[in-house]
C-alpha positions in Angstrom: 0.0 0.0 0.0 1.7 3.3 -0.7 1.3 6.6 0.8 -1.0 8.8 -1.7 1.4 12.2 -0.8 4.7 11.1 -1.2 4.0 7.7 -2.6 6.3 5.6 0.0 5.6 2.6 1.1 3.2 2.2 4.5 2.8 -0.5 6.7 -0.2 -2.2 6.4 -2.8 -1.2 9.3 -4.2 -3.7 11.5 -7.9 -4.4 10.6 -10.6 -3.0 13.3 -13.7 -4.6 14.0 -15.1 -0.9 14.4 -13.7 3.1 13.8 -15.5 4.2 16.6 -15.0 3.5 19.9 -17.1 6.2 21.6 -18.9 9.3 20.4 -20.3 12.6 22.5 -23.4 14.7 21.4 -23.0 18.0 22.7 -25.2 19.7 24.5 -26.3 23.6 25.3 -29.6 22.5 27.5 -28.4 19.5 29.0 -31.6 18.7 30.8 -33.3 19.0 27.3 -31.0 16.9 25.5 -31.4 14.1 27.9 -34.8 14.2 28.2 -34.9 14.5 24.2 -32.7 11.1 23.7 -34.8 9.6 26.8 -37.7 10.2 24.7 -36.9 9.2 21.3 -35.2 5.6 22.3 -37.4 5.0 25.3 -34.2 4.9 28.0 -32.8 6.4 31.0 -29.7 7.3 30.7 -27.4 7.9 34.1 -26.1 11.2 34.7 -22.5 12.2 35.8 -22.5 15.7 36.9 -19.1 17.6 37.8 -18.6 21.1 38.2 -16.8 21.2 34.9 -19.4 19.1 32.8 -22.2 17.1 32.6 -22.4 13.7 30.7 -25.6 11.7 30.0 -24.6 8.0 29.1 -26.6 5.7 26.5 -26.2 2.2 27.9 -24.8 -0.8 26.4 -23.9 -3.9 27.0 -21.9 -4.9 24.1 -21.0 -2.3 21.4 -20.1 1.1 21.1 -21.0 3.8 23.9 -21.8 7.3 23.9 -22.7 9.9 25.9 -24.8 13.8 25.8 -22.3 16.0 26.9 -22.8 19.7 28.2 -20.0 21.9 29.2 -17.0 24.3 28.1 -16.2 23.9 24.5 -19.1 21.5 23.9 -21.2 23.2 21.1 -24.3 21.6 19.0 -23.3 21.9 14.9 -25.5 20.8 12.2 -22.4 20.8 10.0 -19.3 18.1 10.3 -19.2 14.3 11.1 -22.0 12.5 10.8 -23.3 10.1 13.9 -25.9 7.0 12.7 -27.2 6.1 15.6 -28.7 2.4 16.2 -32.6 2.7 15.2 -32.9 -0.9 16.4 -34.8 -3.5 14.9 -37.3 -0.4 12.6 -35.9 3.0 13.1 -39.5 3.9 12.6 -40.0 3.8 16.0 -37.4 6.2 16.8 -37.6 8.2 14.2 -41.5 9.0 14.7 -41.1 10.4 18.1 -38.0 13.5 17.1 -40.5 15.7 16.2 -42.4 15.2 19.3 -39.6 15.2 21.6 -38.4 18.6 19.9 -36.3 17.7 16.9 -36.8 17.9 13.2 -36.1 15.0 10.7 -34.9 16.4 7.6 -34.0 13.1 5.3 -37.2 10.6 6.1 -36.7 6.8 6.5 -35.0 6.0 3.5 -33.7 2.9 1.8 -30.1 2.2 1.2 -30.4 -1.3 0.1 -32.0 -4.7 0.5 -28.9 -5.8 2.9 -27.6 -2.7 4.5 -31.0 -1.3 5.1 -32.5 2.1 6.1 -31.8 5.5 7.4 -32.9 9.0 8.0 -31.4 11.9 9.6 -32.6 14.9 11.9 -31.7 17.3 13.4 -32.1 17.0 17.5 -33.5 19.6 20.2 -29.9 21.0 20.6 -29.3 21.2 16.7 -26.9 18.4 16.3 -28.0 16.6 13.0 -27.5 12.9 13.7 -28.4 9.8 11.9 -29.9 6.8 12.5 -29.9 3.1 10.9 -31.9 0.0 10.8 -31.9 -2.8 8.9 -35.8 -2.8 8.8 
């Protein structure tokens, strides 16, 4: 495999089962954020409040984890990476309650394919725009 700039020679990279390891949604009305993502995926999510920030955790027990995060230097963007969040078995069900919880969805459940599935993607209460995925 060569290197694209100066077209050496790189050492092959080991091959990860995923590319992300953890994300953080930021957050300018924390209480609002949590409560939105409480809403949406029907969870509670436990709180770690410091004087410095204040992290809402989605739990897992396998997987990748993540967290709503409020505090210095933590700002909501609609522009950037995008997230696709795990709509579980029909992202349907997640999806139908943004609007409700104070979100917008601005690409409706859409198909990709037969074997990768669906997704949409909104904009949350805080105006991250996330994704989501499903295979149904």
């Amino acid at each position: 495999m060569g290197d694209v700039r100066s077209g050496k020679k790189i050492k092959k990279a080991e091959i990860r089962k995923d590319y992300v390891s953890w994300f953080e949604i930021p957050a300018i009305d924390f209480q609002q954020a949590v409560e939105f993502y409480q809403y949406i995926f029907d969870i509670t999510m436990q709180q770690n409040i410091t004087e410095s920030n204040e992290m809402a955790f989605f739990s897992t027990t396998t997987g990748i984890g993540g967290a709503v995060v409020s505090g210095s230097g933590y700002v909501p963007s609609d522009s950037g990476s995008l997230i696709y969040l795990n709509g579980g078995d029909n992202l349907s069900l997640v999806l139908d309650k943004v609007e409700q919880a104070g979100g917008r969805i601005i690409m409706p459940k859409t198909l990709i394919s037969e074997e990768s599935g669906y997704f949409a993607v909104f904009i949350d209460s805080q105006g991250n725009k996330l994704a989501l995925h499903s295979k149904n």
